[in-house]
N, C-alpha and C positions, 0 to 999 in steps of 0.2 A: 545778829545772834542766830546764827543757821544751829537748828535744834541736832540737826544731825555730826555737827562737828563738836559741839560739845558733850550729847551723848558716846560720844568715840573719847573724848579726853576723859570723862567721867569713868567710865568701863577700865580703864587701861592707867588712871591712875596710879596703880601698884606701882608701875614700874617707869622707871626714871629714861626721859625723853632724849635724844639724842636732835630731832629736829620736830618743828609743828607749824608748818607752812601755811597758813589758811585760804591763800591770796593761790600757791600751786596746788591745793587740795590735797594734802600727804604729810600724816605722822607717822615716825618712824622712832621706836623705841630703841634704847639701848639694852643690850644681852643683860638679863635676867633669873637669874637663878637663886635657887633656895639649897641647891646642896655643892659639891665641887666639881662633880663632872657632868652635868646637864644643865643646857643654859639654855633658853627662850629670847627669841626677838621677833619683834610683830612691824609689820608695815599696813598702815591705812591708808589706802589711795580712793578717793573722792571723784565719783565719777556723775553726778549728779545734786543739786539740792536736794531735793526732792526724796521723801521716807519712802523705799521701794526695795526688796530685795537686791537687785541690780545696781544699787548707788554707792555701792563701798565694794571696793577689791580690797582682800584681808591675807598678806600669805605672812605665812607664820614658817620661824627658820628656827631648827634645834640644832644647837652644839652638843657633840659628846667629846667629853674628852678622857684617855688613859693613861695622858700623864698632862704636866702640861705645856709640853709642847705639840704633842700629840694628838689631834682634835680632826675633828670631821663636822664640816655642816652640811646640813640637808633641808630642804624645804617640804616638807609635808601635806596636805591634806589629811583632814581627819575630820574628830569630833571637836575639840577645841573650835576651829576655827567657826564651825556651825554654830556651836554657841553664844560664841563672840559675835555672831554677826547677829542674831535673835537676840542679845543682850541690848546692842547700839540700839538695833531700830526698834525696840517694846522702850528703850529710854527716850530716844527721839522720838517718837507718837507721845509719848508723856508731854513734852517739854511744847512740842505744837497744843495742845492741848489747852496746857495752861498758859499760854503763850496766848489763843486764840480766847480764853475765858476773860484774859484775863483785858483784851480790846474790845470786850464785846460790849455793846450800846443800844439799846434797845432803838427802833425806829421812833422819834419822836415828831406825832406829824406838827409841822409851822403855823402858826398861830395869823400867818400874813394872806390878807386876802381875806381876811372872816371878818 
């Protein structure tokens, strides 16, 4: 249960998966859109266990399109994708958390030897 892949599945829920690889570390959404000519698709590529700024590549592709056949994609940088990336890992620090709370055992010293 790597807290950080499913913090990534939990965020991105919206939108409907095209692949979610666990074992090659990479989901990749399918094109997503809420009106007829801008569309969203996201790729998560897995570059570490480990909750770190640096353990998720996130590139994020915008469709526009003028008619439809007519379409253009671009891959972007922006605000979205900072987000997204601040969203996964304040979710994955959660899920280590109670993950870590929840194997926690106090030191009980052995009764052997007394």
């Amino acid at each position: 249960s790597n807290e950080l892949w499913r913090a990534s599945l939990d965020t991105v829920d919206f939108m409907p998966l095209v692949s979610a690889n666990y074992s090659g570390g990479i989901i990749i959404t399918d094109w997503y859109s809420e009106n007829d000519n801008d569309s969203i698709k996201i790729t998560l590529r897995f570059l570490t266990n480990e909750i770190r700024s640096d353990a998720i590549d996130i590139k994020i592709f915008y469709k526009k399109c003028n008619t439809q056949m007519n379409c253009s994609v671009s891959e972007q940088e922006g605000n979205l994708k900072k987000e997204l990336k601040k969203e996964i890992l304040k979710k994955a620090a959660i899920y280590k958390k109670q993950t870590k709370d929840k194997n926690f055992k106090p030191y009980q010293p052995s009764s052997i030897g007394k």
